[in-house]
TORKOL-295565 format. One record per residue (C-alpha): x, y, z negated; residue number from 0. Coordinates in steps of 0.1 Angstrom, whole numbers, plus 5000, padded with zeros to 4 digits. Example, Ala and Ser with C-alpha at 12.3 -4.5 7.8 and 13.67 -1.06 7.14 Angstrom:
+------+-------+------+-----+
: east : north :   up : num :
+------+-------+------+-----+
: 5123 :  4955 : 4922 :   0 :
: 5137 :  4989 : 4929 :   1 :
+------+-------+------+-----+
END
This chain:
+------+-------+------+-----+
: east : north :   up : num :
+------+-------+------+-----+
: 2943 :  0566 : 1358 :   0 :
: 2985 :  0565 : 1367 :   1 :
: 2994 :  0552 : 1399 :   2 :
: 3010 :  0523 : 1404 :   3 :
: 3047 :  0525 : 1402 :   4 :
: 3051 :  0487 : 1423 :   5 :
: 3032 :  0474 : 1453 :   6 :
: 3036 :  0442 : 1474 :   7 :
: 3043 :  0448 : 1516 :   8 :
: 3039 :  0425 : 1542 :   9 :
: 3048 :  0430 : 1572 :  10 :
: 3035 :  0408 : 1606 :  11 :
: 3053 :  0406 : 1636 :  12 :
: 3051 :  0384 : 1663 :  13 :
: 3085 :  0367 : 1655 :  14 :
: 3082 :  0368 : 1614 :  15 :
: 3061 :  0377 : 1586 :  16 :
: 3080 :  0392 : 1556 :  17 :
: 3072 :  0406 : 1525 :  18 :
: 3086 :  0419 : 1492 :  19 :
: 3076 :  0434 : 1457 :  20 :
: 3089 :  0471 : 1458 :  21 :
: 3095 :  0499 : 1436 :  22 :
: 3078 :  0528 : 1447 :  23 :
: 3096 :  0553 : 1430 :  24 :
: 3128 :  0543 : 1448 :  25 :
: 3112 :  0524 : 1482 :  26 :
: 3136 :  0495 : 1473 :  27 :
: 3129 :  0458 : 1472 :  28 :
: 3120 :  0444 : 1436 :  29 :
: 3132 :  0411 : 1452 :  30 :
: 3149 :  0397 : 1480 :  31 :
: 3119 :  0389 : 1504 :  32 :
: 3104 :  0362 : 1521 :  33 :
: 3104 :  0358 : 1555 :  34 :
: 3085 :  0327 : 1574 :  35 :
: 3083 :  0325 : 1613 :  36 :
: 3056 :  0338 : 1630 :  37 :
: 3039 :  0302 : 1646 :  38 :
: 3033 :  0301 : 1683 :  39 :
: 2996 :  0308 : 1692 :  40 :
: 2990 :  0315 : 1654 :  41 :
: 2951 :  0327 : 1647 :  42 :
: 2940 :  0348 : 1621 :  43 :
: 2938 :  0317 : 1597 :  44 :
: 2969 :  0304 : 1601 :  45 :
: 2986 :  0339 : 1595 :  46 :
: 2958 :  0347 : 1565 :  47 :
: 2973 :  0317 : 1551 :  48 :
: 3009 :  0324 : 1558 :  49 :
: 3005 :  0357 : 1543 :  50 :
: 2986 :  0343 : 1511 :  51 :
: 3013 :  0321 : 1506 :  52 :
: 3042 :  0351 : 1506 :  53 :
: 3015 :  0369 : 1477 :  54 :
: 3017 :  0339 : 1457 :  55 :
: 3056 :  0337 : 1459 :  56 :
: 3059 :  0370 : 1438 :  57 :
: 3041 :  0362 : 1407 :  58 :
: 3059 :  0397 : 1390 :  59 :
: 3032 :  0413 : 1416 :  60 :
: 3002 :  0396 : 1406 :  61 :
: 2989 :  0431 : 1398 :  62 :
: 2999 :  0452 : 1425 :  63 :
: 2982 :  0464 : 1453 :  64 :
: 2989 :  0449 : 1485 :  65 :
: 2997 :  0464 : 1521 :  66 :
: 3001 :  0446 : 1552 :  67 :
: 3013 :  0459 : 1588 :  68 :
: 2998 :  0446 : 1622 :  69 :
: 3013 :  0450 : 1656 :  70 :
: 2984 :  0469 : 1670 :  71 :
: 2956 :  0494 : 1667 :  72 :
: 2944 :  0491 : 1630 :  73 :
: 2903 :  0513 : 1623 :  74 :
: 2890 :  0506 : 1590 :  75 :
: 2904 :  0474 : 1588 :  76 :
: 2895 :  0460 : 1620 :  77 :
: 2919 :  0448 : 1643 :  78 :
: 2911 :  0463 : 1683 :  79 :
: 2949 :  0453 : 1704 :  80 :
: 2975 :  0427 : 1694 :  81 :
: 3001 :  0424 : 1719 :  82 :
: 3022 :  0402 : 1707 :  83 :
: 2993 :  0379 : 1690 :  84 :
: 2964 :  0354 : 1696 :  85 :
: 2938 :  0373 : 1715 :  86 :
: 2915 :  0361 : 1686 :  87 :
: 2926 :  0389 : 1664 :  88 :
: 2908 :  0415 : 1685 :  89 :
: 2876 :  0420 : 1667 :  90 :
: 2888 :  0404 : 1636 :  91 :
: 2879 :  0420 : 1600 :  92 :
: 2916 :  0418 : 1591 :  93 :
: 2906 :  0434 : 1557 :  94 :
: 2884 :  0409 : 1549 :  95 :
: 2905 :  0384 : 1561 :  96 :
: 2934 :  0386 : 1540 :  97 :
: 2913 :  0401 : 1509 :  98 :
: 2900 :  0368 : 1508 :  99 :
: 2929 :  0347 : 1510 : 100 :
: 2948 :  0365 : 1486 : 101 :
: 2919 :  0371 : 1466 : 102 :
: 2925 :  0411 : 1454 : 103 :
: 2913 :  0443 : 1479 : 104 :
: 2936 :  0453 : 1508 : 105 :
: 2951 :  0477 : 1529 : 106 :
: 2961 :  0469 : 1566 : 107 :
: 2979 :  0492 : 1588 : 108 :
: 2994 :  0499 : 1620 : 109 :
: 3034 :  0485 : 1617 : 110 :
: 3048 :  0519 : 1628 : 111 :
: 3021 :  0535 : 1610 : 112 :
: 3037 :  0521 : 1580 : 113 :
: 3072 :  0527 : 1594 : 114 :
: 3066 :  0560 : 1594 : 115 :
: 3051 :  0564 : 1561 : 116 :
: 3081 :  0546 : 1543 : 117 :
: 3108 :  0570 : 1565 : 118 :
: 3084 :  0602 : 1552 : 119 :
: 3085 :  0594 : 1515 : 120 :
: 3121 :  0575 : 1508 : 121 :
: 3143 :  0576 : 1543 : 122 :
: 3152 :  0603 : 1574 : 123 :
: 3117 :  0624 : 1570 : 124 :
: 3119 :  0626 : 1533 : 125 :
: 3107 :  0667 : 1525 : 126 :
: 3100 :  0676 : 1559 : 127 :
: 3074 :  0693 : 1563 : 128 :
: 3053 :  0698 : 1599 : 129 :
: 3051 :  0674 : 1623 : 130 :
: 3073 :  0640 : 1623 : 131 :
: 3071 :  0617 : 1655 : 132 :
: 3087 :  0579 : 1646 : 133 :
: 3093 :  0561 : 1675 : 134 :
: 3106 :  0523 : 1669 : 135 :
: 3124 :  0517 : 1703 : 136 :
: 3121 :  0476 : 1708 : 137 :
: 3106 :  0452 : 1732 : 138 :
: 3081 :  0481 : 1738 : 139 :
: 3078 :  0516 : 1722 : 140 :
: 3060 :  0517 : 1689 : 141 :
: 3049 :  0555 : 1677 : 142 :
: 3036 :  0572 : 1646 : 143 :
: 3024 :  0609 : 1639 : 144 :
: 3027 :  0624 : 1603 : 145 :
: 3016 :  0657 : 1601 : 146 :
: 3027 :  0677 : 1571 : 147 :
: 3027 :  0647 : 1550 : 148 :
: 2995 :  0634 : 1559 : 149 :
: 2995 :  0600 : 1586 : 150 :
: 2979 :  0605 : 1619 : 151 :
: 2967 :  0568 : 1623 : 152 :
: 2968 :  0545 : 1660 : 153 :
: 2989 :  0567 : 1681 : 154 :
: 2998 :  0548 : 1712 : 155 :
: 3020 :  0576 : 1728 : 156 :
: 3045 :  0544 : 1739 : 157 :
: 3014 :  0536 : 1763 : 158 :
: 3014 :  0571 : 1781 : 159 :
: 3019 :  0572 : 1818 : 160 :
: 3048 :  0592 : 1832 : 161 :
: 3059 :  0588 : 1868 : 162 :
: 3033 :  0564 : 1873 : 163 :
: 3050 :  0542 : 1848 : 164 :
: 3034 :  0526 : 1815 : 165 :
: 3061 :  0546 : 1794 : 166 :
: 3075 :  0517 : 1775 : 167 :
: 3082 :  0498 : 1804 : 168 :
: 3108 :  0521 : 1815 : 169 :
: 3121 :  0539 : 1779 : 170 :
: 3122 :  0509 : 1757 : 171 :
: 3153 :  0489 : 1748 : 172 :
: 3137 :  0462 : 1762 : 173 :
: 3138 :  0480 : 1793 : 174 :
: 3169 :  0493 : 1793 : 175 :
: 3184 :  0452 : 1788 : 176 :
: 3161 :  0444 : 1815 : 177 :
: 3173 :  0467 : 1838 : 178 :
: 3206 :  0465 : 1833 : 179 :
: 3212 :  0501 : 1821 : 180 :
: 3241 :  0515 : 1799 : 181 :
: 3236 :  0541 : 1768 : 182 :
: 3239 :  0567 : 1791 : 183 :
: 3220 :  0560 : 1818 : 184 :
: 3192 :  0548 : 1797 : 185 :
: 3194 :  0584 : 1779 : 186 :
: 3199 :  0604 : 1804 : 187 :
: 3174 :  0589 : 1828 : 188 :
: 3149 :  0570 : 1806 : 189 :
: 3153 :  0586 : 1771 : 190 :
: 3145 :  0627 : 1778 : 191 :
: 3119 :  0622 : 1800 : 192 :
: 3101 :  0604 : 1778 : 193 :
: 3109 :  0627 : 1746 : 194 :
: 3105 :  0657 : 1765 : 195 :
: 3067 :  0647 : 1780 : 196 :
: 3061 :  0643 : 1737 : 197 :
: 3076 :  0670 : 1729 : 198 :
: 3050 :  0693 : 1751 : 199 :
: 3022 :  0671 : 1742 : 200 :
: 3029 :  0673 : 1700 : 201 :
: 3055 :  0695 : 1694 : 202 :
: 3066 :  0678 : 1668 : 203 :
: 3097 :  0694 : 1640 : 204 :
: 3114 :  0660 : 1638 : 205 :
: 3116 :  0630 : 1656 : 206 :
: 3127 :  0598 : 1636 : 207 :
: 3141 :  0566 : 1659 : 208 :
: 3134 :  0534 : 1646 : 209 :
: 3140 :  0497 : 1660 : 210 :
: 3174 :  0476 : 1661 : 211 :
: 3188 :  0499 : 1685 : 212 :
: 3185 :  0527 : 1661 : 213 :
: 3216 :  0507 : 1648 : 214 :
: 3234 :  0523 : 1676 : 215 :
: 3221 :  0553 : 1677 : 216 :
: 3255 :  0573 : 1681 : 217 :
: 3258 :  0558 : 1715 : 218 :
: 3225 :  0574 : 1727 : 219 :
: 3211 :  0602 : 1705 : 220 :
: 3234 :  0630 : 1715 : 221 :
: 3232 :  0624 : 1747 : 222 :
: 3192 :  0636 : 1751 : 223 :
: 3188 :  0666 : 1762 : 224 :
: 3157 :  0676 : 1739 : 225 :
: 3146 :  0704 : 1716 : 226 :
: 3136 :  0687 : 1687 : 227 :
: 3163 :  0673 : 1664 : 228 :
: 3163 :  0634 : 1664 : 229 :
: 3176 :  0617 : 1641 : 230 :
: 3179 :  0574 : 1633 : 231 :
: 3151 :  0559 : 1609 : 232 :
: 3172 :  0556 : 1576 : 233 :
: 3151 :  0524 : 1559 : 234 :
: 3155 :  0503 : 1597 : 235 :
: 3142 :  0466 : 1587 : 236 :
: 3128 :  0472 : 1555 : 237 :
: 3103 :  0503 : 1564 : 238 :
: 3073 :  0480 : 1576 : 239 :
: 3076 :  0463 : 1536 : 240 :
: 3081 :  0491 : 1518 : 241 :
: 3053 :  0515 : 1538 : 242 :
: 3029 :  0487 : 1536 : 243 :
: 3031 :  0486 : 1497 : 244 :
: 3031 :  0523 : 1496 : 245 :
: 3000 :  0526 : 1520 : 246 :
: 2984 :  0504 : 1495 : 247 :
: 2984 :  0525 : 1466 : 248 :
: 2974 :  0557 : 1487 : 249 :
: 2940 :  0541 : 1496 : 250 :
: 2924 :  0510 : 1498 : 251 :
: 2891 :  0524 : 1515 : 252 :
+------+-------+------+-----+
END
C-alpha cells in the first residue's frame, strides 16, 4: 500500500486553532488555512466541534489522514496537562474525541512534538542525523527530542528546575518581556544557562529554536555561549500544521 502523499494538520492553541491540507512531499500548504479563535473556557466539545468544522472546510482532503497538535502531554491519545486549556481536557480520550466528530481515525500529538517532526523532515533538521532538541521559546518553553529520526514523545525539559527556578519562567520570551531584559541580557544570563544544563543532560548534535522570537534570532543566537550549534526553526508558524498531517500518516495507533 503507497503512502499517502497529502494529510490534513490541525493545530490547537490556546489563542487559535488552524489547519491546512498539505503536501507531504514538499511540507507546503495545499491551501491557505483556516484559522478560528480559540473560545474562552472552551471544553473538549466546543474545540471537537471547532476542529470538525476546519476538516469539513477542505473537502480536497476528505481522504487524508488527519493530525492534530495539543498544548500538552499527549500518551496514546489521552490528554494528562493542558496549560493553557479547560482543566476538563485532562483525562480526556482526545483520540476518540475528535475521531468521532470528524468521523475518520486520528492522530493527536504534542504541539512541539509536531514542531519538531515538520523541522526534521522539510525545515532546519532536515538530514541530520543524531540527536535534535527543538525548543519553541514563547509564553513558556515548549521542547521536543528526535533521536536519529525517530520522535522522543512528551519531553517537558522547559519544566526543569535550575537555580531553584521552573526553567521557563526565567528563559522564555515571555520572561524575558516580563522582566524587562534586552537580547543580551536575556542570552547571556537566561539563554546558556538553560542550553547548557540540556546540553549535559541530552547532548544533543543540533538544537532547533522555534517560537516568534525565532524571528529574531540574529539578535540572540550568537550570543550563547554553547557547544552545540543552534540554529532558528526554518517552517516557524506553519510547523504545528504541517507535522500534524505528517504525524498522521506515520501512525495512527
Amino acid at each position: 500500500m503507497s503512502e499517502p502523499t497529502t494529510g490534513l494538520g490541525i493545530d490547537i492553541g490556546g489563542s487559535g486553532i488552524k489547519g491546512a491540507p498539505v503536501d507531504l512531499d514538499s511540507g507546503e500548504f495545499l491551501r491557505d488555512r483556516l484559522k478560528i479563535l480559540t473560545p474562552e473556557e472552551a471544553g473538549p466539545q466546543v474545540i471537537a466541534d471547532i476542529v470538525a468544522q476546519i476538516v469539513d472546510h477542505f473537502p480536497e482532503a476528505a481522504g487524508a489522514p488527519v493530525g492534530i497538535t495539543f498544548p500538552g502531554v499527549v500518551q496514546g491519545g489521552t490528554v494528562h496537562t493542558a496549560a493553557n486549556l479547560h482543566g476538563a481536557w485532562v483525562g480526556t480520550d482526545a483520540r476518540a474525541l475528535f475521531g468521532e466528530a470528524v468521523g475518520r481515525p486520528v492522530r493527536v500529538l504534542n504541539d512541539a512534538d509536531a514542531a519538531a517532526l515538520a523541522e526534521t523532515r522539510y525545515g532546519a533538521a532536515e538530514g541530520v542525523g543524531g540527536t535534535v532538541l527543538l525548543t519553541t521559546l514563547g509564553t513558556g518553553i515548549g521542547t521536543a527530542l528526535v533521536v536519529d529520526g525517530r520522535l522522543v514523545p512528551n519531553t517537558e525539559f522547559g519544566h526543569l528546575e535550575i537555580d531553584g527556578h521552573d526553567a521557563e519562567t526565567r528563559a522564555s520570551s515571555g520572561a524575558k518581556e516580563r522582566d524587562g531584559l534586552s537580547y543580551h541580557e536575556w542570552a547571556k544570563k537566561r539563554l546558556t544557562r538553560y542550553y547548557r544544563t540540556i546540553e549535559d543532560l541530552v547532548w544533543p548534535d543540533l538544537i532547533v529554536v522555534g517560537g516568534g522570537v525565532s524571528r529574531k534570532s540574529d539578535k540572540f543566537l550568537p550570543l550563547l555561549e554553547i557547544r552545540t550549534p543552534i540554529v532558528p526553526a526554518r517552517l516557524r508558524n506553519t510547523a504545528g500544521i504541517v507535522g500534524a498531517a505528517l504525524a498522521a500518516t506515520q501512525d495512527l495507533a
